[in-house]
Backbone atoms as SQL, in Angstrom:
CREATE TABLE atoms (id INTEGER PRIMARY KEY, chain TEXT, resi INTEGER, resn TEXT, atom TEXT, x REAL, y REAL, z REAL);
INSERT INTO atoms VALUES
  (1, 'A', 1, 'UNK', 'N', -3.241, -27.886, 6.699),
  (2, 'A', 1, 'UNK', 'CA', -2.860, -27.443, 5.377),
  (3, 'A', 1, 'UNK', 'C', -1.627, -26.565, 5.500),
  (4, 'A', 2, 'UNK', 'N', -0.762, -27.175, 4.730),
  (5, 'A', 2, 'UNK', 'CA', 0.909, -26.174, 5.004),
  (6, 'A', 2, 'UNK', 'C', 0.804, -25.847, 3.774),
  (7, 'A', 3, 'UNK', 'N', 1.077, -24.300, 3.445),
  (8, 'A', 3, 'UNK', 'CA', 1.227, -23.914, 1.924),
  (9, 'A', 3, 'UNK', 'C', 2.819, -23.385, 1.641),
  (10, 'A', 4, 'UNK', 'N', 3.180, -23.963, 0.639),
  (11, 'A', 4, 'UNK', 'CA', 4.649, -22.799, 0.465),
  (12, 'A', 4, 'UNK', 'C', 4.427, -21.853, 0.166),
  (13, 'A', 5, 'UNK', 'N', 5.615, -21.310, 0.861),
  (14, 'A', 5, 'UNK', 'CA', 5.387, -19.372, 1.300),
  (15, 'A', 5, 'UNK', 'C', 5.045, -18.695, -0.455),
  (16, 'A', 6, 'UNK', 'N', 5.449, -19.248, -1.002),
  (17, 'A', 6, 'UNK', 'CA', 5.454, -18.532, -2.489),
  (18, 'A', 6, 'UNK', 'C', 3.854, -18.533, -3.143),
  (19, 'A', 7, 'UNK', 'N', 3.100, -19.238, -2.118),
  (20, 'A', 7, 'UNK', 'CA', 1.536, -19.520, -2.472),
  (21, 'A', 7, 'UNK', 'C', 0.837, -18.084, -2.184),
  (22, 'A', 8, 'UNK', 'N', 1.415, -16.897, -1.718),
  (23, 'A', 8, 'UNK', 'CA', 0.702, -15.485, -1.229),
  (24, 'A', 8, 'UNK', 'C', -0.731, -15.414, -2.248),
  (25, 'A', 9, 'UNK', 'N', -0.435, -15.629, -3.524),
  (26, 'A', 9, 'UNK', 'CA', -1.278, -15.203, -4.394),
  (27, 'A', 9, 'UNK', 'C', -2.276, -16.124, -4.536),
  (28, 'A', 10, 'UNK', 'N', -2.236, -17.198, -4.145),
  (29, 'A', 10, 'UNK', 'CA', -3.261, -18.299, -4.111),
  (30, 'A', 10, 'UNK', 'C', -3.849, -18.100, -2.741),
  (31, 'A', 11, 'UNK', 'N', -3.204, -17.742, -1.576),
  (32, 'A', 11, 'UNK', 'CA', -4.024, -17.679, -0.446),
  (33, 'A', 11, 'UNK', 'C', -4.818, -16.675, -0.696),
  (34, 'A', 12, 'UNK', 'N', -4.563, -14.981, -1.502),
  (35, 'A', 12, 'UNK', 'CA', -5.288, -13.995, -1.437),
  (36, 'A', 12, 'UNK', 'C', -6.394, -14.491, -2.590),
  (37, 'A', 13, 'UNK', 'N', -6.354, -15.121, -3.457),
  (38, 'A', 13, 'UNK', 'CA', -7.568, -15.409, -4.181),
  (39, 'A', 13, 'UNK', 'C', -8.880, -16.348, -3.442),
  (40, 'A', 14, 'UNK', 'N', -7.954, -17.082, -2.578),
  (41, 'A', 14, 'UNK', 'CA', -8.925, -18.181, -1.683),
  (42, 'A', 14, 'UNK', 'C', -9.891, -17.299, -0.266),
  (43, 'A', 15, 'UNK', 'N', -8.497, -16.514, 0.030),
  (44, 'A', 15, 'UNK', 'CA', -9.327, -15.502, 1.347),
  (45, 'A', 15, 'UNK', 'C', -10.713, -14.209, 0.204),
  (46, 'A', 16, 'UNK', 'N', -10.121, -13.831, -0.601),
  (47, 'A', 16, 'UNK', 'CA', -11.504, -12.928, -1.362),
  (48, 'A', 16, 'UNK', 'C', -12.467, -13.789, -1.567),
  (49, 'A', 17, 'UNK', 'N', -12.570, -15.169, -2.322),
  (50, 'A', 17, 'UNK', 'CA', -13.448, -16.057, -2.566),
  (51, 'A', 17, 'UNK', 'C', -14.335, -16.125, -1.381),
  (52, 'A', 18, 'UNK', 'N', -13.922, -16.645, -0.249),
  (53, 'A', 18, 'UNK', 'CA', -14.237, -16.568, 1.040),
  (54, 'A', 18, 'UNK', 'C', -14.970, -15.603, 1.725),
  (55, 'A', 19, 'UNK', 'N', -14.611, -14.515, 1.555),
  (56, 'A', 19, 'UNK', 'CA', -14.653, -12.856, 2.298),
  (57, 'A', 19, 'UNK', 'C', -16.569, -12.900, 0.960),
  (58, 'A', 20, 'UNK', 'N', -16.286, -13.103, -0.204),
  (59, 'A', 20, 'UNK', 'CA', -17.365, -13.001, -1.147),
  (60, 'A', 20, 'UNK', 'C', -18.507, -13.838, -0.661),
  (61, 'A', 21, 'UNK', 'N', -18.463, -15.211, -0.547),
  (62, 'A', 21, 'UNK', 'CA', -19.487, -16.136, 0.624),
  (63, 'A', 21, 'UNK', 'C', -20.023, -14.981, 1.908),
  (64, 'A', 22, 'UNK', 'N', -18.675, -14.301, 2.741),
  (65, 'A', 22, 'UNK', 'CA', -19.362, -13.878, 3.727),
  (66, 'A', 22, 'UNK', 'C', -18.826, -14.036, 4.495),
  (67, 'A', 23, 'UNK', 'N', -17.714, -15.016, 4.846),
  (68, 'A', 23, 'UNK', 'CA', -16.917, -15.089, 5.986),
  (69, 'A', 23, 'UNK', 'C', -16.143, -13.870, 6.488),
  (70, 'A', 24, 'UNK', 'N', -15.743, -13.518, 7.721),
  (71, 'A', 24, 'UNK', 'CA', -14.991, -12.658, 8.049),
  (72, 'A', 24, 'UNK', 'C', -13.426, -12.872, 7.477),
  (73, 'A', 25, 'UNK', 'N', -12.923, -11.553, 7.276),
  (74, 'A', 25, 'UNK', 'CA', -11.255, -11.392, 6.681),
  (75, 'A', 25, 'UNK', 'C', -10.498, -11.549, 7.346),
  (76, 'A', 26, 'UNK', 'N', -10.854, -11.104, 8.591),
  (77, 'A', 26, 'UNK', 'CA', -9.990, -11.056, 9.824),
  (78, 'A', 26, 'UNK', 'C', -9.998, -12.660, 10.390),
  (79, 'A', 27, 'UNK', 'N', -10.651, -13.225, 10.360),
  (80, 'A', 27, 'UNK', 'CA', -10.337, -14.905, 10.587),
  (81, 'A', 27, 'UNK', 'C', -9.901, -15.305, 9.330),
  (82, 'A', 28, 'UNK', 'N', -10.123, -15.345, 8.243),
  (83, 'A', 28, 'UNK', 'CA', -8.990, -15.877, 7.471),
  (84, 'A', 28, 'UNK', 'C', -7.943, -15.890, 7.431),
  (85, 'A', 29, 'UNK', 'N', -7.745, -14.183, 8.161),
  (86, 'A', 29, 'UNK', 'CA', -5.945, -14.297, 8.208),
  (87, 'A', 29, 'UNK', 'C', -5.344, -15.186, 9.154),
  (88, 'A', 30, 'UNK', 'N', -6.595, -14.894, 10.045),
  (89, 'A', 30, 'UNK', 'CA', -5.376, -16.235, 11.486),
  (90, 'A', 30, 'UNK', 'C', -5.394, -17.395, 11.223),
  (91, 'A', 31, 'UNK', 'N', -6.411, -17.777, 10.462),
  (92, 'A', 31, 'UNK', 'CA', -6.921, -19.134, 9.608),
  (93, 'A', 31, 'UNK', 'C', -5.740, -19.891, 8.692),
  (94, 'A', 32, 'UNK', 'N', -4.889, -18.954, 7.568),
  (95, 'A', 32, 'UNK', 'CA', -4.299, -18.894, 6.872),
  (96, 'A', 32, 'UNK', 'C', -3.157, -18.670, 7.216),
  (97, 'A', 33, 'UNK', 'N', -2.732, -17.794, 8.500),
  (98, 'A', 33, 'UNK', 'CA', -1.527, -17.706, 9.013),
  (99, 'A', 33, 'UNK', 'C', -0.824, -19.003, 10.066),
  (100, 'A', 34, 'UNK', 'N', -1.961, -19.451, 10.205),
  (101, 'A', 34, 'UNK', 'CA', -1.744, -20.660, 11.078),
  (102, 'A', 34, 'UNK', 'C', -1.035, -21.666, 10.222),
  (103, 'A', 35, 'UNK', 'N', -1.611, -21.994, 8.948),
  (104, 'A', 35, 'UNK', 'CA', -1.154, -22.877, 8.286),
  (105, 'A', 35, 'UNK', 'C', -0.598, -22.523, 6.885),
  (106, 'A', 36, 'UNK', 'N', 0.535, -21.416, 7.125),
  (107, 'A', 36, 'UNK', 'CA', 1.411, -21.037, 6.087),
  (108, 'A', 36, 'UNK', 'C', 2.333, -20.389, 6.654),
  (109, 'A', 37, 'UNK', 'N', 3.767, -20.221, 5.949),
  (110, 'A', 37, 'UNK', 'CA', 4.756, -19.384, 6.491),
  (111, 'A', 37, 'UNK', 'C', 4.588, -17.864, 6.349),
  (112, 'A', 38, 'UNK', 'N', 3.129, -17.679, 6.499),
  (113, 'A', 38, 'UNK', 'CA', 2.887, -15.517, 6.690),
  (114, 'A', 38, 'UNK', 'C', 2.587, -15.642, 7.972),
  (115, 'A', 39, 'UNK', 'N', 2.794, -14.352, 8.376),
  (116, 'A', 39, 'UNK', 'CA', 1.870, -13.410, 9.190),
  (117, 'A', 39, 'UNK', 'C', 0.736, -13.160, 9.151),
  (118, 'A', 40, 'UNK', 'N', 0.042, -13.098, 10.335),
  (119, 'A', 40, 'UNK', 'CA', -1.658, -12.271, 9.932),
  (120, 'A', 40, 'UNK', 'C', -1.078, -10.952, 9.168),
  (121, 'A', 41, 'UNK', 'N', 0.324, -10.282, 9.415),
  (122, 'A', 41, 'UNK', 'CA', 0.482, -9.035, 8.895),
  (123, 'A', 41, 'UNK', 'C', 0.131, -9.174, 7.497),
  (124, 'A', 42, 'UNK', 'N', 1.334, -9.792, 7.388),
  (125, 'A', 42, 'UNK', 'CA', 1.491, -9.999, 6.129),
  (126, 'A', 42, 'UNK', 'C', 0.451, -10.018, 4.660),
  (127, 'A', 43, 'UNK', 'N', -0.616, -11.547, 5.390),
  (128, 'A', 43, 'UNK', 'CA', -1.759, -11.699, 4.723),
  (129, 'A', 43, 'UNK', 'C', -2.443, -10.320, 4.461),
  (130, 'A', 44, 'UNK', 'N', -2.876, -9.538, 5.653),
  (131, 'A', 44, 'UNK', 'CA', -3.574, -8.642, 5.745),
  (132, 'A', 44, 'UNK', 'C', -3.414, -7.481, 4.744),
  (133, 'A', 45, 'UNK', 'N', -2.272, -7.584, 4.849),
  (134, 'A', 45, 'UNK', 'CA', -1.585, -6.637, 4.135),
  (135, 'A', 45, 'UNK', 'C', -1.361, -6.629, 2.461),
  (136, 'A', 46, 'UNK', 'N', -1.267, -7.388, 2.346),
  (137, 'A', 46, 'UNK', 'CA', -1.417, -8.321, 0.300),
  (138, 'A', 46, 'UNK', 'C', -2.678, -8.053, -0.001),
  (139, 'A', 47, 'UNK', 'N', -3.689, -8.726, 1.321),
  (140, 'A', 47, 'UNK', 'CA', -4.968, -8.345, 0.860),
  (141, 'A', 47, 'UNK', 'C', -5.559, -7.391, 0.627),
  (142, 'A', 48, 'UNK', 'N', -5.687, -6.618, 1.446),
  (143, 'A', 48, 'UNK', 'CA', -5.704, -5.082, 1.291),
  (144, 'A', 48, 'UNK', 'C', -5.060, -4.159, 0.009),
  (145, 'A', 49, 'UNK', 'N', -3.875, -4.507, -0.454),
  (146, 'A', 49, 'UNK', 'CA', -3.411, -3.995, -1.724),
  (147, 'A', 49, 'UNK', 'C', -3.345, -4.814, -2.401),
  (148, 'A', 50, 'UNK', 'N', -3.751, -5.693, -2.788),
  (149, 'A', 50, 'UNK', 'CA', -3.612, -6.529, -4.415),
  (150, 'A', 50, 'UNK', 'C', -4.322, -5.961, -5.220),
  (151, 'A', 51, 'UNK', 'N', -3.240, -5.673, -6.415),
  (152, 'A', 51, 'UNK', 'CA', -3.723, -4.748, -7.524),
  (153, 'A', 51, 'UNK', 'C', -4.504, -3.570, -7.452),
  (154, 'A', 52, 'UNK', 'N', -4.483, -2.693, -6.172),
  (155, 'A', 52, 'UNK', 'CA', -4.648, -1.590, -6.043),
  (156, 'A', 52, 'UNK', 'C', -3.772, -0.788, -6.836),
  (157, 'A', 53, 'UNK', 'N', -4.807, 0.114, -7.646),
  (158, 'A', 53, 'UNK', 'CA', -3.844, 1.110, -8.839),
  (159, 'A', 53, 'UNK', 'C', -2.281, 0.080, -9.216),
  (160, 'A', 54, 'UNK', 'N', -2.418, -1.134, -9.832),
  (161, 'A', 54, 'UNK', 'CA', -1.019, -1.711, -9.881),
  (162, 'A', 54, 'UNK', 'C', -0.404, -1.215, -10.967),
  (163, 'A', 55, 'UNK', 'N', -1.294, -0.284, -11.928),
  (164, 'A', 55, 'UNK', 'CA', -0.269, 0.145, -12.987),
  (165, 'A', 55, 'UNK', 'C', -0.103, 1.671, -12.524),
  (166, 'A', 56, 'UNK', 'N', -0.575, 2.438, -11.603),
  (167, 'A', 56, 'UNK', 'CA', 0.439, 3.527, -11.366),
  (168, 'A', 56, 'UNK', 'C', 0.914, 3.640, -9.984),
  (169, 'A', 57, 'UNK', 'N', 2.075, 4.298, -9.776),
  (170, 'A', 57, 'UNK', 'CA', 3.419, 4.345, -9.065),
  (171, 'A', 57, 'UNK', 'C', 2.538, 5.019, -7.695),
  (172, 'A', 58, 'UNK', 'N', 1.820, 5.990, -7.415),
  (173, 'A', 58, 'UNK', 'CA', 0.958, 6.060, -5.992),
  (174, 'A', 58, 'UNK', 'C', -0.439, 6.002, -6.807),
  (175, 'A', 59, 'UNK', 'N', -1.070, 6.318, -5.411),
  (176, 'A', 59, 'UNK', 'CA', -2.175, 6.517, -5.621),
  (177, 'A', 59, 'UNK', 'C', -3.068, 7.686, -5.996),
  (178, 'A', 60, 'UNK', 'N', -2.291, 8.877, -6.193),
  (179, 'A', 60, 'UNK', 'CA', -2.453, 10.479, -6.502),
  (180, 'A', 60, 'UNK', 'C', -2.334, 10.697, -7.974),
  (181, 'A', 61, 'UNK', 'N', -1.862, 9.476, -8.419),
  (182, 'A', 61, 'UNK', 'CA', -1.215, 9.648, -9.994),
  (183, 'A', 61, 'UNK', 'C', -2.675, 9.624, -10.602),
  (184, 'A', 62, 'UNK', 'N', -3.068, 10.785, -11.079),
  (185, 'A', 62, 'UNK', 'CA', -3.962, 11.026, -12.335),
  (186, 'A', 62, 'UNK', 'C', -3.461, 9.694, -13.506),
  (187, 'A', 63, 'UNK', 'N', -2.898, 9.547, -14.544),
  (188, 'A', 63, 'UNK', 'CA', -2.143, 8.930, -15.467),
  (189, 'A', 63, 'UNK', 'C', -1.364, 7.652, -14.767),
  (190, 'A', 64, 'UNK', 'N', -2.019, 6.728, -15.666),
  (191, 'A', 64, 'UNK', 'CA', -0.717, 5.273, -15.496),
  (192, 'A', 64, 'UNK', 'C', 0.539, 5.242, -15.730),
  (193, 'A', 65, 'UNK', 'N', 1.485, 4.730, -15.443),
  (194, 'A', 65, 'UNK', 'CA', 2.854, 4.612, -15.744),
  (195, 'A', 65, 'UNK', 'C', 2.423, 5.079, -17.410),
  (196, 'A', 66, 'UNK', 'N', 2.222, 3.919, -17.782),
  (197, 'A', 66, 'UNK', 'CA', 2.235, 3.534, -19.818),
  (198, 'A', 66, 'UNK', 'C', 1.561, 4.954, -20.243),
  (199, 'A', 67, 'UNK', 'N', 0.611, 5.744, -19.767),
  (200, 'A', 67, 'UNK', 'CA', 0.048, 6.479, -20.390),
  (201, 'A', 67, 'UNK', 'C', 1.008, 7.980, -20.090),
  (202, 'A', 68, 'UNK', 'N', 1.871, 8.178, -19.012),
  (203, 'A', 68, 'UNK', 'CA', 2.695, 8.847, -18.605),
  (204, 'A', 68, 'UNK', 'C', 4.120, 9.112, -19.794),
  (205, 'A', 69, 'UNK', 'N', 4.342, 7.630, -19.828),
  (206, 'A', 69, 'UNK', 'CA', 5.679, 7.438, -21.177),
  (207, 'A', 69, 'UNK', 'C', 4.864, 7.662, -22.325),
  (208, 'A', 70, 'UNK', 'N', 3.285, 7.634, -22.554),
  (209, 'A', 70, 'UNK', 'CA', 2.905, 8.194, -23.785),
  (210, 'A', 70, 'UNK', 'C', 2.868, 9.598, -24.057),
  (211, 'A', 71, 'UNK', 'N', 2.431, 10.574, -23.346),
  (212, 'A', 71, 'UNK', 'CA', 2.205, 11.661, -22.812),
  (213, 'A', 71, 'UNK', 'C', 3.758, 12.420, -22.984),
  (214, 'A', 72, 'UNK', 'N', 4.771, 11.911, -22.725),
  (215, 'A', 72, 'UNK', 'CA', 6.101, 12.356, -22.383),
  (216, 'A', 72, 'UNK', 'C', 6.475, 11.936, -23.627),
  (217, 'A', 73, 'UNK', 'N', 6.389, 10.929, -24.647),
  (218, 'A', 73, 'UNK', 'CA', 6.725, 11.052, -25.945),
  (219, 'A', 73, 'UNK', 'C', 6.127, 12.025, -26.717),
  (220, 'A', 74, 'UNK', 'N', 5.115, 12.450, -26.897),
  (221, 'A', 74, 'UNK', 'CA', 4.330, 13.250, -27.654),
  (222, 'A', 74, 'UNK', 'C', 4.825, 14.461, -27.438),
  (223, 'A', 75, 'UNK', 'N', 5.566, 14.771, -25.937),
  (224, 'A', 75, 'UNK', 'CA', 5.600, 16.385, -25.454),
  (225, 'A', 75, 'UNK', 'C', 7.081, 16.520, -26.003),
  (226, 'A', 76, 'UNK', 'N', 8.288, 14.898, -25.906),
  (227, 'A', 76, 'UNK', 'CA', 9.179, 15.150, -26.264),
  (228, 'A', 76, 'UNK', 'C', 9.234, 14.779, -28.542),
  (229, 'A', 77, 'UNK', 'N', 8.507, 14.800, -28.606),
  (230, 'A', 77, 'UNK', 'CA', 8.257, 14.448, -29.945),
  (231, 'A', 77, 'UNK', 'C', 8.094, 15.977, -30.961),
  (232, 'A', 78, 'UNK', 'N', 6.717, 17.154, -30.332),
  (233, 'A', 78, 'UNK', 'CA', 6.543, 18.006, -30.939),
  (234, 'A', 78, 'UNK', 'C', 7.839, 19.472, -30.185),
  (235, 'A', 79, 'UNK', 'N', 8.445, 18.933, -29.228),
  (236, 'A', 79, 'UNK', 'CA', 9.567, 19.494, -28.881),
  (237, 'A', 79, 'UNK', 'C', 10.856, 19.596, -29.650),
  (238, 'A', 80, 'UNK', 'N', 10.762, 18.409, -30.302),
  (239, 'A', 80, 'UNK', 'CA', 12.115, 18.230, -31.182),
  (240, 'A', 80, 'UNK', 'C', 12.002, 18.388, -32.430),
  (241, 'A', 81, 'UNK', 'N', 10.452, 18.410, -32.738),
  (242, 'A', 81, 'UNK', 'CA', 10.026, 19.500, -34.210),
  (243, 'A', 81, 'UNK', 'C', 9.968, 21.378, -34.167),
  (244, 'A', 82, 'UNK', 'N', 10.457, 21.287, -33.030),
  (245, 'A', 82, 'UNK', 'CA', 10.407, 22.506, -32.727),
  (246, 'A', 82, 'UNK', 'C', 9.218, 23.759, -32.454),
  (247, 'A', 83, 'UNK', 'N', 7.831, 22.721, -31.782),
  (248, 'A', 83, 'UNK', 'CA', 6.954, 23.248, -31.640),
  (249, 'A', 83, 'UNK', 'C', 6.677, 22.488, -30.386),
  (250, 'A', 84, 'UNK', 'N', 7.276, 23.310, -29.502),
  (251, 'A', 84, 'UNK', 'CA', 7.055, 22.706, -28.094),
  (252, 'A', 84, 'UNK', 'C', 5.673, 23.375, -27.790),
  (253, 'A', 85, 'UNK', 'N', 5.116, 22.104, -26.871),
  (254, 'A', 85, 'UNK', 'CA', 3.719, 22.152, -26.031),
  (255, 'A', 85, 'UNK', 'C', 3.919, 23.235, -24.896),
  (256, 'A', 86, 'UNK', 'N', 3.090, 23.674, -24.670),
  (257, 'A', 86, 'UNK', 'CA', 2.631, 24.859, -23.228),
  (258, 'A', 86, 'UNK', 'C', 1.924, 23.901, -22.694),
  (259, 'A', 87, 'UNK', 'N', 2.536, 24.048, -20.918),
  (260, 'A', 87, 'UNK', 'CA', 1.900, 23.644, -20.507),
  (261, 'A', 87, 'UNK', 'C', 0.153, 23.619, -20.363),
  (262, 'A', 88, 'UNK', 'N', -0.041, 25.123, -20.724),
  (263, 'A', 88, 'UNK', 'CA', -1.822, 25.135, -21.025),
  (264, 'A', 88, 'UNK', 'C', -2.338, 23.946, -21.694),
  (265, 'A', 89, 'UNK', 'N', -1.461, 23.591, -22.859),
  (266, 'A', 89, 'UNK', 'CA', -1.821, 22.283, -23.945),
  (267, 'A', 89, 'UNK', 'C', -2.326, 21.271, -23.159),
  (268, 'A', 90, 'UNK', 'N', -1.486, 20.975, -22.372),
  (269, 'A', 90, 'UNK', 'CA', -1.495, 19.523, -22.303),
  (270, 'A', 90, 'UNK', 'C', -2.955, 18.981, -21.473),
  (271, 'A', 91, 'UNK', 'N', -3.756, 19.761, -20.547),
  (272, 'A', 91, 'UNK', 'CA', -5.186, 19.083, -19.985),
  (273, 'A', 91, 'UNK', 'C', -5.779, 18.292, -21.152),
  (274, 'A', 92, 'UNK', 'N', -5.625, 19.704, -22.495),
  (275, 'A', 92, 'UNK', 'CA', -6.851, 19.087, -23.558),
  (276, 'A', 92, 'UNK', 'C', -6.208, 17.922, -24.022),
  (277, 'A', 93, 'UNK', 'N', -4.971, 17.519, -24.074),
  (278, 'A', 93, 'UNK', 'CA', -4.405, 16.342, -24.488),
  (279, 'A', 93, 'UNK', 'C', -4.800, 15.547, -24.116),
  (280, 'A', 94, 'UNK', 'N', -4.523, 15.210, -22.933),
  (281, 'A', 94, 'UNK', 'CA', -5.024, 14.259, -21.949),
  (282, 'A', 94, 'UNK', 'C', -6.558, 13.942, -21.729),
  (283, 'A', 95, 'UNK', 'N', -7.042, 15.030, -22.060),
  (284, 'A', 95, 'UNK', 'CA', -8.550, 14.392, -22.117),
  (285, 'A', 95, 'UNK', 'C', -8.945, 13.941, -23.335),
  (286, 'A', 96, 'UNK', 'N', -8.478, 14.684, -24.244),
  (287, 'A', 96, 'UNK', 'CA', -8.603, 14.177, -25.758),
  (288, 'A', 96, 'UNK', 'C', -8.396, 12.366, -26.013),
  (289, 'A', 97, 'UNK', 'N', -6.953, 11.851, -25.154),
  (290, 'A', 97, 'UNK', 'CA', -6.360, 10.672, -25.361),
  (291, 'A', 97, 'UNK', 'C', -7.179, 9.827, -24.453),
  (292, 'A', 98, 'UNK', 'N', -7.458, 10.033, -23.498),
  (293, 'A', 98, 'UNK', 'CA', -7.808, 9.520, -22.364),
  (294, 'A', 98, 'UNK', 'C', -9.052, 9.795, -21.596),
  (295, 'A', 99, 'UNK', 'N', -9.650, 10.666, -21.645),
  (296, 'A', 99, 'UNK', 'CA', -10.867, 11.009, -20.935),
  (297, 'A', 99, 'UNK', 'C', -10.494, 11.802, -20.018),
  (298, 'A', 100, 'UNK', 'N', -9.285, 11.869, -19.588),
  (299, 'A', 100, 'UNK', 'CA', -8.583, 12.247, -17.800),
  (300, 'A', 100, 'UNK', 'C', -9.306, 13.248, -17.581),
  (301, 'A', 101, 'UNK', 'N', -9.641, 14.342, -16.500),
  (302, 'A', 101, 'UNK', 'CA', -9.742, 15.385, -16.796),
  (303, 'A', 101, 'UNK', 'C', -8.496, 16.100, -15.733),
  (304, 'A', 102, 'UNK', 'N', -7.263, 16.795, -15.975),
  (305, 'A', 102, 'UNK', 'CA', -6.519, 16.957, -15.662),
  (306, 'A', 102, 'UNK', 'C', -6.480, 18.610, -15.433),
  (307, 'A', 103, 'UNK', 'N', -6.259, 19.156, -13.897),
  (308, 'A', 103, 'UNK', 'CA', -6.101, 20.519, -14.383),
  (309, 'A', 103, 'UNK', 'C', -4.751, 21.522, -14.684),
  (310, 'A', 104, 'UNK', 'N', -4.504, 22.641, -15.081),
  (311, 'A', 104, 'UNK', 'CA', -3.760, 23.628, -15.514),
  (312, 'A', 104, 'UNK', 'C', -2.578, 23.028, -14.625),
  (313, 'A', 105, 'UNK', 'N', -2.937, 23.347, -13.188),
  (314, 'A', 105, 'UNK', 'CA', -1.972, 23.488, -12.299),
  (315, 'A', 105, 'UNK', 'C', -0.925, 21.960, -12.183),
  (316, 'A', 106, 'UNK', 'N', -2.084, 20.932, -12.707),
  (317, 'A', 106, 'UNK', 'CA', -1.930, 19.283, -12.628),
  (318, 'A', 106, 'UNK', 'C', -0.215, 19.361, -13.921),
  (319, 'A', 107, 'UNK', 'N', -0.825, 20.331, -14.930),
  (320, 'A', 107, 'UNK', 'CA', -0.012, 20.246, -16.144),
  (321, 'A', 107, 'UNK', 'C', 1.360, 21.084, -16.292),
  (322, 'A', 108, 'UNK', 'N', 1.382, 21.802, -15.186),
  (323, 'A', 108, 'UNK', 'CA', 2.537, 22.570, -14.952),
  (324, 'A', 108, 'UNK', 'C', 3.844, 21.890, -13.954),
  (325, 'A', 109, 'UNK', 'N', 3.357, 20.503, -13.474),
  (326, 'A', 109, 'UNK', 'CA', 4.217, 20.154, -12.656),
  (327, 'A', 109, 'UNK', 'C', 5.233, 19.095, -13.333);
């Protein structure tokens, strides 16, 4: 089985399918690397992060990208009415919008 290299995302759905049966991950990759233009790295490596946190920028990020540009409109919104937010404000915001629970120190940065 030769796959084109652009198949990454079809091999990582076929190796989880697989890994879900029970098979080992670590032979899929050599399995899969044998008969595609990846690496065991490579594979290993997709697999391991696919769609890990894919909507925020690390993995430390309290807030998603989208909920970040929401958050930052609202702060630049009651700013330009001339009732700028304290940072104290903003935890209860965020939990209010979101559930987050974010602390003081989280809101000062």
């Amino acid at each position: 089985m030769t796959l084109n290299p652009l198949d990454l995302p079809t091999i990582i759905e076929s190796i989880t399918s697989e890994v879900a049966k029970g098979k080992k991950a670590t032979e899929l990759f050599q399995l899969y690397a044998r008969n595609s233009g990846f690496t065991v790295a490579q594979i290993r490596y997709a697999f391991y992060n696919e769609d890990k946190d894919a909507a925020k920028s690390h993995g430390n990020q309290k807030l998603t990208d989208e909920q970040n540009k929401v958050l930052e409109a609202r702060v630049i919104s009651f700013s330009a009415c001339s009732l700028p937010l304290k940072p104290i404000q903003l935890p209860g915001i965020v939990h209010k919008l979101w559930n987050v629970k974010v602390s003081k120190r989280w809101a000062r940065r």
